[in-house]
C-alpha positions as CSV (number, residue, x, y, z in Angstrom):
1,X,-1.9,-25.8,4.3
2,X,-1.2,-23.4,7.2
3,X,2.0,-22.8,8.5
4,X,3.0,-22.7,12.4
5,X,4.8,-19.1,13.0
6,X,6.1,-19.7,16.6
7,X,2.9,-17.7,17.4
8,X,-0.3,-17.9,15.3
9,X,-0.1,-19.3,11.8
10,X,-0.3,-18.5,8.0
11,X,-0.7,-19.9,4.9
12,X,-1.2,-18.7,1.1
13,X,-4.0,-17.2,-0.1
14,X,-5.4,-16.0,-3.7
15,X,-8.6,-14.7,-5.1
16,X,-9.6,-13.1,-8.1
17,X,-9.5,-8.8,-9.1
18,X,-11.2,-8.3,-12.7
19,X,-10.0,-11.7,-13.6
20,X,-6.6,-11.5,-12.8
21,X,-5.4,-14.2,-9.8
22,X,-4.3,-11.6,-6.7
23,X,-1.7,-13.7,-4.5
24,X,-0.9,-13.1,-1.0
25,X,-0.6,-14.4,2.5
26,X,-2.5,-15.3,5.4
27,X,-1.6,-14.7,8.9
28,X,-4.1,-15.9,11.6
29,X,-4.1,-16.2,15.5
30,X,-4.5,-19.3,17.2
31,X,-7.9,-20.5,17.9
32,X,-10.7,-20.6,16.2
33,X,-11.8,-17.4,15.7
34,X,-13.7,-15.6,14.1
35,X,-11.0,-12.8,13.9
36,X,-11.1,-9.2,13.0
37,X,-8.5,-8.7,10.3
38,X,-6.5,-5.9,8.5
39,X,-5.6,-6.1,4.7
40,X,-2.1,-4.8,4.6
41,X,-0.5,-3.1,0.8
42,X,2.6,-1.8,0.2
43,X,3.6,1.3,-1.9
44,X,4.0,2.3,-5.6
45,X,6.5,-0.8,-6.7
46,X,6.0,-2.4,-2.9
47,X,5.7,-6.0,-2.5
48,X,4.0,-8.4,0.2
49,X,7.7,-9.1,2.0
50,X,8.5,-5.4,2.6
51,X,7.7,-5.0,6.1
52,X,3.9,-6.2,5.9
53,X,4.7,-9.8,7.5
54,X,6.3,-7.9,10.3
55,X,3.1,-6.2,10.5
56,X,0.9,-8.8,10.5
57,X,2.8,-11.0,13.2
58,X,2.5,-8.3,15.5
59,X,-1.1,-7.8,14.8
60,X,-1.4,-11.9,15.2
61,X,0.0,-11.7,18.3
62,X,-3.1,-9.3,19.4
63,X,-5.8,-11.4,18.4
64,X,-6.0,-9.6,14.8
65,X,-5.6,-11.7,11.6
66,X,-3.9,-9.6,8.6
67,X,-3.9,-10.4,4.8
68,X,-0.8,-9.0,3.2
69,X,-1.3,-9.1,-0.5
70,X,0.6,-8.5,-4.3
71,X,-0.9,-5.8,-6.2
72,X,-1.5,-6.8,-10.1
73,X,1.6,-6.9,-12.1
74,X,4.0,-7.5,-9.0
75,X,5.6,-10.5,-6.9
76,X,3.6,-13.6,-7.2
77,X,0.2,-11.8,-8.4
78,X,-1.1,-12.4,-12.2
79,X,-0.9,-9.5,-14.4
80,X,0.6,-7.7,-17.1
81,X,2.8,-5.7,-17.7
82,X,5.1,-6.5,-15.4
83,X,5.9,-4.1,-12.9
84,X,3.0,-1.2,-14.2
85,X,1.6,0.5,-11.3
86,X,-2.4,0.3,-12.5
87,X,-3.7,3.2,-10.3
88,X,-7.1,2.2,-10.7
89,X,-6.7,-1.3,-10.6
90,X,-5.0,-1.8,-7.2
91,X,-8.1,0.0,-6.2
92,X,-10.1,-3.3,-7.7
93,X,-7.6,-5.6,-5.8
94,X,-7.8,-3.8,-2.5
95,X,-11.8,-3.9,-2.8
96,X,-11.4,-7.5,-4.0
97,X,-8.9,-9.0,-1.1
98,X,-11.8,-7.3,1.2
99,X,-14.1,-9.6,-0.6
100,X,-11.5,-12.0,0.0
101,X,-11.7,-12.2,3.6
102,X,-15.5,-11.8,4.3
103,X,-15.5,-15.5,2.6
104,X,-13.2,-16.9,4.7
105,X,-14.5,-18.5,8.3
106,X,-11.9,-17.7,10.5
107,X,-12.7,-14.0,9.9
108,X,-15.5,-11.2,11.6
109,X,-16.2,-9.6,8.5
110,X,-17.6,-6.5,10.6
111,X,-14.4,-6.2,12.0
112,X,-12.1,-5.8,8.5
113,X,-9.6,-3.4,8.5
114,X,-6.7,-1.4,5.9
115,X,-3.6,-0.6,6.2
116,X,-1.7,1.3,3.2
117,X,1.4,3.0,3.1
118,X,2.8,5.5,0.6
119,X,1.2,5.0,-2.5
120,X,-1.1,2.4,-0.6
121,X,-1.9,4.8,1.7
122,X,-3.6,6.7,-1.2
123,X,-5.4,3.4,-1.8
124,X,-7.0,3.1,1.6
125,X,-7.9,6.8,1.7
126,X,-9.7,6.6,-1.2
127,X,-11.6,3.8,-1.2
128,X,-12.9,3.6,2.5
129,X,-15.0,6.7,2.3
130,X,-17.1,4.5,-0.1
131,X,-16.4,0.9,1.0
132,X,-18.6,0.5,4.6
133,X,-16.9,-2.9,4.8
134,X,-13.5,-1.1,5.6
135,X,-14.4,0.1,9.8
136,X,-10.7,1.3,10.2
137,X,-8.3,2.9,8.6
138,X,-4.4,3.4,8.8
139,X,-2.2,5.8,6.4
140,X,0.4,5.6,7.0
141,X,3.0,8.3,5.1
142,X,0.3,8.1,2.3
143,X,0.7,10.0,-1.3
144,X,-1.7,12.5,-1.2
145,X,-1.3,14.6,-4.9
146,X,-0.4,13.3,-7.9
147,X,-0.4,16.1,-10.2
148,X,1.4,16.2,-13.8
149,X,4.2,18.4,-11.8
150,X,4.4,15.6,-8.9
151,X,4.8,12.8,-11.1
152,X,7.0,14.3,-13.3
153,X,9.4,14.5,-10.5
154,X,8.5,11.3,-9.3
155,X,9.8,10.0,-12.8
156,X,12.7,11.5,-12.8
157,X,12.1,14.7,-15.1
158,X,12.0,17.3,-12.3
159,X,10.5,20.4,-13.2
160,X,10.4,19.5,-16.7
161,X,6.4,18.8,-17.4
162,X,6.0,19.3,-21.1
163,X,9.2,16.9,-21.8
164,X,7.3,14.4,-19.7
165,X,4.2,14.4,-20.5
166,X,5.4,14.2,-24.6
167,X,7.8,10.9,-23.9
168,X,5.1,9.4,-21.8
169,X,2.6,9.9,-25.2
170,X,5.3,8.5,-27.6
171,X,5.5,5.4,-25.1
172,X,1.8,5.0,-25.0
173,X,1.9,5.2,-29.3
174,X,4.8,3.0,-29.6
175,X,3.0,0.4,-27.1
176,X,-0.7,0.4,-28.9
177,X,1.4,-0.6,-32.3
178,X,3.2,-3.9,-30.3
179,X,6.2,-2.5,-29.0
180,X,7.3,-3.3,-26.0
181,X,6.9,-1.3,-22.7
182,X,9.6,1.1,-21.4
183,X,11.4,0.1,-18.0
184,X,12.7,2.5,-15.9
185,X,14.8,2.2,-13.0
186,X,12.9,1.9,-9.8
187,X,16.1,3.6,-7.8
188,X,16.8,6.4,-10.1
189,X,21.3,6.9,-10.7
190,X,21.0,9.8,-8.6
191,X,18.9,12.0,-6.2
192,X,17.3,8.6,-5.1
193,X,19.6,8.1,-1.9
194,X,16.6,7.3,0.9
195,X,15.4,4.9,-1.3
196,X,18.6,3.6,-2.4
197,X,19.3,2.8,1.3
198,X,16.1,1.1,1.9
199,X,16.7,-1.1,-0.8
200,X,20.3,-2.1,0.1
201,X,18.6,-3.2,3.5
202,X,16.3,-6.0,2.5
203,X,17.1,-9.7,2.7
204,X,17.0,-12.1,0.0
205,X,13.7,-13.1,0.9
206,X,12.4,-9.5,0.8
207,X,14.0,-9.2,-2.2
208,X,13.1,-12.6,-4.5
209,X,10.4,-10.8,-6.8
210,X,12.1,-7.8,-6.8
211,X,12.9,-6.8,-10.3
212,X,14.6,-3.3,-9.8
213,X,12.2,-1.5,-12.7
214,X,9.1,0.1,-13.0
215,X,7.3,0.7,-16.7
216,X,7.4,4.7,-17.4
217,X,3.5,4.5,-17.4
218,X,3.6,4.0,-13.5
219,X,4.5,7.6,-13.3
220,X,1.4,8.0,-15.6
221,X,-0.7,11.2,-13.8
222,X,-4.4,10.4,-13.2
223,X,-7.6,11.8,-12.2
224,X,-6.6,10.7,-8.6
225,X,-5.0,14.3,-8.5
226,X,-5.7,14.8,-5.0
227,X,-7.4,12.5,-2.2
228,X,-8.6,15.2,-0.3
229,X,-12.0,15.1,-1.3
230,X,-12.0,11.5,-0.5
231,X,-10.9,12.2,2.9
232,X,-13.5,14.2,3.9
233,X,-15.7,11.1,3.3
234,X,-14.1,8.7,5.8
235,X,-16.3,9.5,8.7
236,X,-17.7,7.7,10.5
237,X,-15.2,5.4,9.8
238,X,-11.7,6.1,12.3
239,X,-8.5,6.7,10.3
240,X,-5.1,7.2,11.6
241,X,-2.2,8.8,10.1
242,X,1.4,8.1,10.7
243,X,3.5,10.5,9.4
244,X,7.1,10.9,8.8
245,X,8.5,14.2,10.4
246,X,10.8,14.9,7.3
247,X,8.6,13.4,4.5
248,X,8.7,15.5,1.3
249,X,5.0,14.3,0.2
250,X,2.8,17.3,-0.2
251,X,-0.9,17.3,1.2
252,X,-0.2,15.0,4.1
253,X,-1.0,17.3,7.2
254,X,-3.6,18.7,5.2
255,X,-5.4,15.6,4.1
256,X,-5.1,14.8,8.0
257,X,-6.4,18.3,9.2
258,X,-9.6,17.4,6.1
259,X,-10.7,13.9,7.6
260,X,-13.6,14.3,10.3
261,X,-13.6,12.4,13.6
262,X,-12.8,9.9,14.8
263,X,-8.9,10.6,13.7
264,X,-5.7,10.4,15.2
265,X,-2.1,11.3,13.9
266,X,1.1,9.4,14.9
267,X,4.0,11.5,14.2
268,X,7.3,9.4,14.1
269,X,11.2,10.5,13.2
270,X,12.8,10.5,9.7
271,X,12.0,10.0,6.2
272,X,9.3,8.7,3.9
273,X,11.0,5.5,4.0
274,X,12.1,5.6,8.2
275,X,8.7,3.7,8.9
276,X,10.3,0.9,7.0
277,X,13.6,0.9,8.9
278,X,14.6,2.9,12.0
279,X,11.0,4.3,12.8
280,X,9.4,0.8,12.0
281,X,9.2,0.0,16.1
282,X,7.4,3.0,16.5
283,X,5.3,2.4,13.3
284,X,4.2,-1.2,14.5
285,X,3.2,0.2,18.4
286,X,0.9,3.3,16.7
287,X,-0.3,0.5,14.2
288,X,-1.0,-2.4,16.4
289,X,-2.6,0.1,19.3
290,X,-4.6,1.6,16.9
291,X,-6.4,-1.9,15.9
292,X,-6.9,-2.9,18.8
293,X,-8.9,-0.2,19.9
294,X,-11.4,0.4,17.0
295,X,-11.5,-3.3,15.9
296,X,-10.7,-5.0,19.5
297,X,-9.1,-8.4,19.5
């Protein structure tokens, strides 16, 4: 049943990604529709309440429905293990909550589209140079590389590659004979401050799946080494970046300088984790203006 927001409604929604039961929420405008609507995800260990609902009300209040969804293994979605990033699989569930809304009435499914920051920001850059259903894109301070060196540092190993990559092997052994999976903190003791903060700053609701851990195979490098390539393949389909002024993510300005037109770039003050908290006005204004000019209202 859909819920009254003050403006618009919303009400649960679930579908299924290779089997698995993908949960989220659905936000919808008043009236009838059909709507153009943006699939919102999160980051690497994000869930559905971190800033998406804000997100999606504002987009609501345009005339622009938004799905904000659980990746596998996180928050309410199905999934195991709990709290594994599965690279390739939130690709599946991104495609799959596309699929999603295109069966759902209320909904213009020429007029879908994505919104991904950080690690969902990878997402959305690599799948919408391929998926002609997506017809506009936002990254929004998006992971570009994820090389062995990257995600070693990422994991908390810094420069320390080989040391890495040999516990990450003797975690993968140990798991194929029945062990369990190892956690690691998803706020590392130290060097881990932004984050730290960002955490500290969420509500209880925000905060009710939130499990503080990560399995050590999240940090897991892949073949997605480098979007890049998968940026030059966006066009004809608009993207915009919004970019933090002090993010540390390599590739970003890059990946933006790659992508063909149509393509704009929002920069906005602070950190990789400002657009969450004191840049978040600013992210909402690029986000919302963005959407309503390539998928109109």
């Amino acid at each position: 049943m859909a819920a009254t927001i003050g403006y618009g409604k919303k009400r649960p929604a679930a579908f299924l990604s290779d089997g698995l039961t993908i949960r989220g929420v659905l936000h919808l405008p008043d009236g009838g529709g059909p709507f153009p609507i943006v699939v919102l995800g999160h980051g690497l260990s994000g869930l559905k309440e971190w800033t998406l609902p804000e997100i999606a009300q504002a987009l609501v209040q345009i005339g622009i429905a938004g799905l904000c969804f659980d990746y596998r293994n996180f928050g309410d979605s199905d999934g195991k293990p709990r709290e594994e990033v599965a690279h390739y699989g939130r690709l599946q569930d991104w495609q799959d909550a596309i699929s999603y809304t295109t069966s759902l009435p209320e909904i213009d499914s020429n007029r879908i589209g994505v919104w991904g920051t950080s690690l969902g920001g990878r997402d959305v850059l690599a799948i919408a140079g391929f998926d002609r259903r997506i017809k506009s894109v936002v990254a929004q301070a998006p992971l570009i590389k994820w090389s062995p060196s990257s995600a070693a540092r990422a994991g908390g190993y810094g420069d320390d590659v080989e040391r890495f990559q040999q516990d990450l092997g003797e975690d993968r052994k140990n798991r194929t004979l029945g062990h369990e999976p190892r956690y690691v903190p998803f706020v590392r003791p130290s060097g881990d401050d932004v984050k730290d903060a960002f955490i500290k700053q969420l509500n209880e609701a925000e905060t009710r799946n939130y499990k503080g851990r990560v399995t050590f195979q999240t940090y897991q490098p892949t073949t997605l080494v480098d979007v890049t390539p998968f940026v030059e393949l966006l066009a004809p389909t608009p993207v915009l970046f919004i970019l933090a002024e002090q993010d540390a993510l390599a590739g970003q300005k890059e990946a933006y300088h790659a992508a063909k037109q149509p393509k704009s770039l929002v920069t906005i003050p602070g950190n990789h984790f400002s657009p969450y908290m004191t840049s978040k006005p600013q992210s909402i204004k690029a986000t919302t203006e963005w959407f309503s000019e390539t998928l109109g209202s």
